[in-house]
N, C-alpha and C positions, 0 to 999 in steps of 0.2 A: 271398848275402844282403847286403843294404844296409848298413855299419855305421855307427851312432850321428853319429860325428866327421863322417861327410859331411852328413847331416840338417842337422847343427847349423853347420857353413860354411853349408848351401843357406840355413839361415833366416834365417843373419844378413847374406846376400848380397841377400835380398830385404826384408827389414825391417833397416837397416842404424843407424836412429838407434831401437833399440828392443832393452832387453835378452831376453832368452833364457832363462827360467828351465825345472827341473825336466824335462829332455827325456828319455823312458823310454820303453821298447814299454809296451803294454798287449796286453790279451787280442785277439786278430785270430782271423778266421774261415779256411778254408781258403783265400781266394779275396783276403784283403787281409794287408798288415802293415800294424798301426795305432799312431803315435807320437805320445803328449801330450805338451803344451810350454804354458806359459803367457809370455805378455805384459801386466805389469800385476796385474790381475784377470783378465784374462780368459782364456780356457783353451780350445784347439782342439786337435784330430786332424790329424795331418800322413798322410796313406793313400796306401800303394802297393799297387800289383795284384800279385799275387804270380805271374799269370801277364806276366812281363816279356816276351814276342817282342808280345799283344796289350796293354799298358799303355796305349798312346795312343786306341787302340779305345773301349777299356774304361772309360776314364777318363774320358772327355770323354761317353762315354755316360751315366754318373754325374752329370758337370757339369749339365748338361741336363734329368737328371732330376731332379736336387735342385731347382734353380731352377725347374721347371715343380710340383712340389709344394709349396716354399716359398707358392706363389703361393696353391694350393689349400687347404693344409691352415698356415700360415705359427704358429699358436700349436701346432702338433703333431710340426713337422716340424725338425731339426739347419737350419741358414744353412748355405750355400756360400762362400767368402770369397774363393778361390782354384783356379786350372786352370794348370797349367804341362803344356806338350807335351814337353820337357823342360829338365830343371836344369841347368845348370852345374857344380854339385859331384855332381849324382845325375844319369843316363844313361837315365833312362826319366821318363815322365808321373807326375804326381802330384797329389793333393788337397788345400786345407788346408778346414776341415769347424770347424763350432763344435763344442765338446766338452759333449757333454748329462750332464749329471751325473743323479743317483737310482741306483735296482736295477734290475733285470730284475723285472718284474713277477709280482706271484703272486696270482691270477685270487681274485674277490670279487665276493658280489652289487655290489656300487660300482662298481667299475674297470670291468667289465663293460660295463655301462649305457655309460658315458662310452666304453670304446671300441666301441661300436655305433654310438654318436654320430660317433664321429673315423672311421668305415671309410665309416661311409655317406654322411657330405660328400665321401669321398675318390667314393665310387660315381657319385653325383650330380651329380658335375660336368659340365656339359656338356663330350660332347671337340672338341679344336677340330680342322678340317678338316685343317693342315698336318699336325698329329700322326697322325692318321689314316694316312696318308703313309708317316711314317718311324716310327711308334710302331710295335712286333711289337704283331701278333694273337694273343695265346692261346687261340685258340677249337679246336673239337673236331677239325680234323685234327690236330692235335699227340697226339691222344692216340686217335686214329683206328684201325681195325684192320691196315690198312697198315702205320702205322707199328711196332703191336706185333709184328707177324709178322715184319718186318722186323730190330729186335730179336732177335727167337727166332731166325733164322736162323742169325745171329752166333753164338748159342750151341750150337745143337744138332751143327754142324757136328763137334764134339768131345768132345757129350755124349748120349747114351742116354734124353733126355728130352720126346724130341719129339710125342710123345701125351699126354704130360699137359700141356704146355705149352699147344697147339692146342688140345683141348678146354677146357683150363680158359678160356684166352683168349677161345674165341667164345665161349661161355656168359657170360663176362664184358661181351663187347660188345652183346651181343644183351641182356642183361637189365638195362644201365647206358649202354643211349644216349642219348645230352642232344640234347635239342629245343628247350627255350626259354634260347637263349642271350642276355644282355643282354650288350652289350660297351659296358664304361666303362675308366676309367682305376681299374687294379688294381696293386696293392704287388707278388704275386706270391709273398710270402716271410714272411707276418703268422702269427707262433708268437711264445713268449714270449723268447726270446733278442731276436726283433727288437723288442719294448715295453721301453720306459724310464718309471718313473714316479716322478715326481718332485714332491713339493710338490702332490699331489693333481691336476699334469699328466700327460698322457700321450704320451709321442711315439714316433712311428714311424721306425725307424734301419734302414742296412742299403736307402738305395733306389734300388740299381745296376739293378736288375728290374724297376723300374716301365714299364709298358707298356698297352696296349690288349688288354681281355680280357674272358673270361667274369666276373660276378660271384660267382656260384657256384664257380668256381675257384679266385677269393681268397681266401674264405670257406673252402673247404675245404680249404687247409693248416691254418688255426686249427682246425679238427676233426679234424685230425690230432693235435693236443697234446694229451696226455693231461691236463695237467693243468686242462684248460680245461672238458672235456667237462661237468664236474659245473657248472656254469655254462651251457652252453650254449643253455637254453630261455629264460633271463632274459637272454642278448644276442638271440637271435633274437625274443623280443618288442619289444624297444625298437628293434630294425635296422629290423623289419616299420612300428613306428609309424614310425620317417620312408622308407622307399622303397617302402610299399606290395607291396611283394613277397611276398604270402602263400602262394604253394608254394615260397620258396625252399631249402627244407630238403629238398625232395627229389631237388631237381636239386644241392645240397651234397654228399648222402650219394654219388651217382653219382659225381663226382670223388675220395670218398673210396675207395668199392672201388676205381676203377682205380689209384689211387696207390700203393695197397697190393701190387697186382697187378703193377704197376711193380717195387717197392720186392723181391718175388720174385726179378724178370728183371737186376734188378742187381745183386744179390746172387750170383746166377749167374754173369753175365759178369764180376763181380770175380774170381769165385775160379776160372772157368775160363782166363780169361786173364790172370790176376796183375795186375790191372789196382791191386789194392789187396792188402794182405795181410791175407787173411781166412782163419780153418783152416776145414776140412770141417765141425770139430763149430760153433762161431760159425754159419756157413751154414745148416746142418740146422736149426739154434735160429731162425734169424730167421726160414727160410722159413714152418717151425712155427706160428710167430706170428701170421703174417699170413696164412698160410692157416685159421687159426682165426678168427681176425676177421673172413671172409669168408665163413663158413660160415653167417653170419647169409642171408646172401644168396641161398638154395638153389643154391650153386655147386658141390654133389661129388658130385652123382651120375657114377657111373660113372666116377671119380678116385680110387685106392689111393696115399694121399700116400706109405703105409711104400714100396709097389713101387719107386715116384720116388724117395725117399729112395737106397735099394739101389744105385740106377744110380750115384749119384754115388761118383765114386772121385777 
């Protein structure tokens, strides 16, 4: 772990006639550690990858995407300010990022509206040809039946569950295949942790993920949030009035089963190959979950989730 005293050489080595005030971690996801520091008034994020062998990858992917959404979304979106390949006092890639003040957002007829408005300018944009290029595609091989089987292999290989897996999975694929995919430029990652709202704005943080994608796929991480759902037909009205998309709620819910479906198979492979530490009973609990929530979907015929359950040991 990076400590503090080197942060604070790197900053005053790169802003050198400019004091340094208040330099402290904040709250970081798994994937950054994140340091405010003020200059003046003004207040930025100093962000390291917390994956340090890919930091420079990583990083510069970030650079890239901020500044290509600045562009798009520029009263919604954190400034860029800085890309370093690396420091001088610090040995890996780093970011300095404006620092968006407000809370994490909590969902209201209002905010709603407003952000249907801020995802669907993000949807609307035209993508430009170079991105096309180097931008990922998240369209449905990713989430493909190959890919799931592929998964399950992994697991079964050490686990007693490869009948329910299989069945539950094609039934899955066969009743949640996406056909009309639209690919724009999508966040990737849009739940309430990544919304800041502030001053009756809204902005979008967290946009290392942005890339070229299903719309429907954006969309349906935010229908993944629980907290959102009671909201959800007052954003999907006002999304519809500006991108015209009037079946897109149901090529949404398609992304939500398989995610769910997903969210099964790694829970799995965490606890079968200690990938994370998760006990058996946590497991049992989550798979329970979501295979409840899925049931909406006529997924269990001829699936004994207790049988499945048993095998795990």
């Amino acid at each position: 772990m990076i400590q503090e005293k080197n942060i604070l050489k790197e900053l005053k080595y790169i802003y050198p006639n400019k004091t340094i005030k208040d330099l402290k971690k904040i709250k970081s996801g798994r994937k950054n550690y994140n340091f405010y520091f003020k200059i003046n008034n003004d207040k930025y994020i100093f962000r390291l990858k917390a994956d340090y062998k890919n930091a420079y990858k990583k990083s510069k992917k970030e650079y890239y995407n901020l500044i290509k959404i600045n562009k798009i979304l520029p009263q919604n979106t954190p400034k860029i300010y800085f890309f370093k390949r690396k420091g001088k006092f610090i040995p890996f890639s780093y970011l300095i990022i404006e620092y968006i003040e407000g809370k994490e957002i909590k969902f209201n007829k209002n905010n709603v509206k407003q952000l249907a408005k801020v995802v669907s300018k993000l949807h609307l944009e035209k993508v430009k040809f170079l991105d096309r290029l180097f931008l990922t595609k998240r369209i449905y091989k990713f989430i493909s039946e190959k890919y799931l089987l592929n998964k399950e292999k992994k697991i079964i290989k050490k686990n007693n569950c490869f009948k329910f897996i299989t069945i539950f999975g094609d039934k899955l694929i066969k009743k949640n295949k996406i056909k009309n995919i639209v690919l724009s430029y999508i966040h990737s990652d849009i739940q309430s942790p990544n919304i800041i709202e502030n001053n009756n704005n809204l902005f979008l943080i967290d946009i290392e993920f942005l890339e070229i994608g299903d719309r429907a796929y954006d969309l349906g991480k935010l229908f993944l949030d629980s907290n959102f759902l009671k909201y959800k037909d007052i954003f999907l009205k006002e999304y519809i009035k500006y991108t015209k998309m009037k079946n897109i709620e149901q090529e949404i819910n398609k992304y939500v089963n398989i995610q769910k479906y997903i969210w099964i198979l790694s829970d799995l492979k965490s606890y079968v190959f200690k990938d994370n530490i998760i006990s058996l009973k946590d497991l049992k609990k989550s798979i329970i979950k979501n295979y409840n929530a899925l049931k909406k979907c006529n997924l269990t015929e001829d699936i004994n989730i207790n049988n499945f359950l048993d095998c795990l040991k």
